[in-house]
DOGU-560458 format. One line per 4 residues: number of its first residue (from 1); their letters; for each residue x, y, z of C-alpha. Coordinates in Angstrom, 1 decimal. Example, Ala and Ser with C-alpha at 12.3 -4.5 7.8 and 13.67 -1.06 7.14 Angstrom:
// residues 2
1 = as = 12.3 -4.5 7.8; 13.7 -1.1 7.1
// end
This chain:
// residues 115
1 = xxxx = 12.7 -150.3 112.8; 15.3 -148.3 111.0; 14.7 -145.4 108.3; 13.9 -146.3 104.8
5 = xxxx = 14.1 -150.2 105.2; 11.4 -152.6 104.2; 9.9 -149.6 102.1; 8.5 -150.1 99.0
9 = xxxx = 9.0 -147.7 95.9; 6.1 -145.7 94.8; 4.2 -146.8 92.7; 5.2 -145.8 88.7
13 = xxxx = 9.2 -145.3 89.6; 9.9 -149.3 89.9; 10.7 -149.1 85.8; 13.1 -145.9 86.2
17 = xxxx = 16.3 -148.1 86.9; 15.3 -150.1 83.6; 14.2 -147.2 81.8; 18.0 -145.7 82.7
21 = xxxx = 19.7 -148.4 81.9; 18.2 -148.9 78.4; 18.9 -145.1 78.1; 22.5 -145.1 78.9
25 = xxxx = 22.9 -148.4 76.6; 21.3 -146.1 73.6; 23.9 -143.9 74.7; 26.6 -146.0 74.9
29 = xxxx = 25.6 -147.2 70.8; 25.2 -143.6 69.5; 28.8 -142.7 70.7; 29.8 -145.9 69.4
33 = xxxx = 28.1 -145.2 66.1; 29.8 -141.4 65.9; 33.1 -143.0 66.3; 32.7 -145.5 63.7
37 = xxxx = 31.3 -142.4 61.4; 34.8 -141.1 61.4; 35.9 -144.2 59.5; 32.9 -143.9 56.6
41 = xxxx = 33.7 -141.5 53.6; 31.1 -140.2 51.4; 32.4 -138.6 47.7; 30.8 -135.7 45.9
45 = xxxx = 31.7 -134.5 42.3; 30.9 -132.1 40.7; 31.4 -130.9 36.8; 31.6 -133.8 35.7
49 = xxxx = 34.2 -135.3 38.1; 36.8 -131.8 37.7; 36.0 -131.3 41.4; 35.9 -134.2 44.0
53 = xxxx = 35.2 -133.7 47.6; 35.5 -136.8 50.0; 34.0 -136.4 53.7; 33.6 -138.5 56.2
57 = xxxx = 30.5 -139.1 58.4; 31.4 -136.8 61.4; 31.5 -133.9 58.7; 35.3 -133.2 58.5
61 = xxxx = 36.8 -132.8 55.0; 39.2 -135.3 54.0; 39.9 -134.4 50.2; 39.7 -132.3 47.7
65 = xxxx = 40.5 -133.1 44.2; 40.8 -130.6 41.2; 41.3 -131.4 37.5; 44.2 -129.7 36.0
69 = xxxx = 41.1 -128.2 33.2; 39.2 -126.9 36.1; 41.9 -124.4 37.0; 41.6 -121.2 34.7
73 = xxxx = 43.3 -117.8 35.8; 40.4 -116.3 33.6; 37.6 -117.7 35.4; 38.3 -118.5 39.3
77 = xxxx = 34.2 -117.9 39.8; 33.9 -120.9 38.5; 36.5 -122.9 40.2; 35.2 -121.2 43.3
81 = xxxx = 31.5 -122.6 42.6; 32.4 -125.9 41.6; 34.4 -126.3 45.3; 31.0 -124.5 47.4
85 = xxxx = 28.8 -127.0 45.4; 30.9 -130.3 46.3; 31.5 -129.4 49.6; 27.6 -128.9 50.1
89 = xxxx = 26.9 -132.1 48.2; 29.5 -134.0 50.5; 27.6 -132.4 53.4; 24.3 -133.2 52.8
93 = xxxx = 25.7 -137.0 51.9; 28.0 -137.4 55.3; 24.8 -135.8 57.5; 22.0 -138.0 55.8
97 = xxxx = 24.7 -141.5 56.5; 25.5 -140.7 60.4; 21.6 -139.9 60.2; 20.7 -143.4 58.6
101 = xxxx = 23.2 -145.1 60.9; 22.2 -143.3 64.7; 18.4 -143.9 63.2; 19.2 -147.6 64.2
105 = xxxx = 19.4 -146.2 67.6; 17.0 -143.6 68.1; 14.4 -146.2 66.3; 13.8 -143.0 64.1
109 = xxxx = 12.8 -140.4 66.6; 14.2 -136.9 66.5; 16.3 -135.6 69.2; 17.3 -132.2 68.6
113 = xxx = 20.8 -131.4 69.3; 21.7 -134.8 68.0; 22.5 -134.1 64.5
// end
């Protein structure tokens, strides 16, 4: 009788090819799902719509809009804020929607290094 025929697995690694396979499909989804993200645009304004930041849901800056009021030689601080507080806003917006869409995925569990 030859090496390694008629031999059974171990007992407790039968599952691991299933277990693999549903892993790579989950894999498979999430890069799915991060592709798609590049297509879904959040918006975030700020002072009352002068500043308007659009983002999409892999993070990368797509727009930014100024009012013709906003800009004001005397006071560039403020222009300056206005721009760090949409960008942030658009941030937080584009990480909580690729969160809410891999969540369909992960079943809600938290992978670091994911996101």
């Amino acid at each position: 009788m030859s090496k390694g025929k008629g031999r059974k697995m171990p007992s407790g690694l039968g599952g691991m090819g299933g277990m693999l396979q549903q892993v790579q499909r989950m894999q498979e989804e999430m890069a799915r799902i991060q592709e798609a993200l590049k297509d879904e645009m959040v918006t975030a304004s700020v002072g009352g719509g002068v500043v308007t930041v659009v983002m999409n849901g892999q993070q990368d800056l797509v727009s930014v809009t100024i009012a013709p009021e906003a800009v004001d030689p005397d006071d560039v601080e403020m222009l300056q804020d206005l721009l760090v507080a949409a960008f942030n806003s658009a941030m937080e917006q584009s990480r909580a929607l690729a969160a809410e869409r891999l969540s369909a995925v992960t079943g809600g569990l938290s992978i670091p290094g994911l996101m």
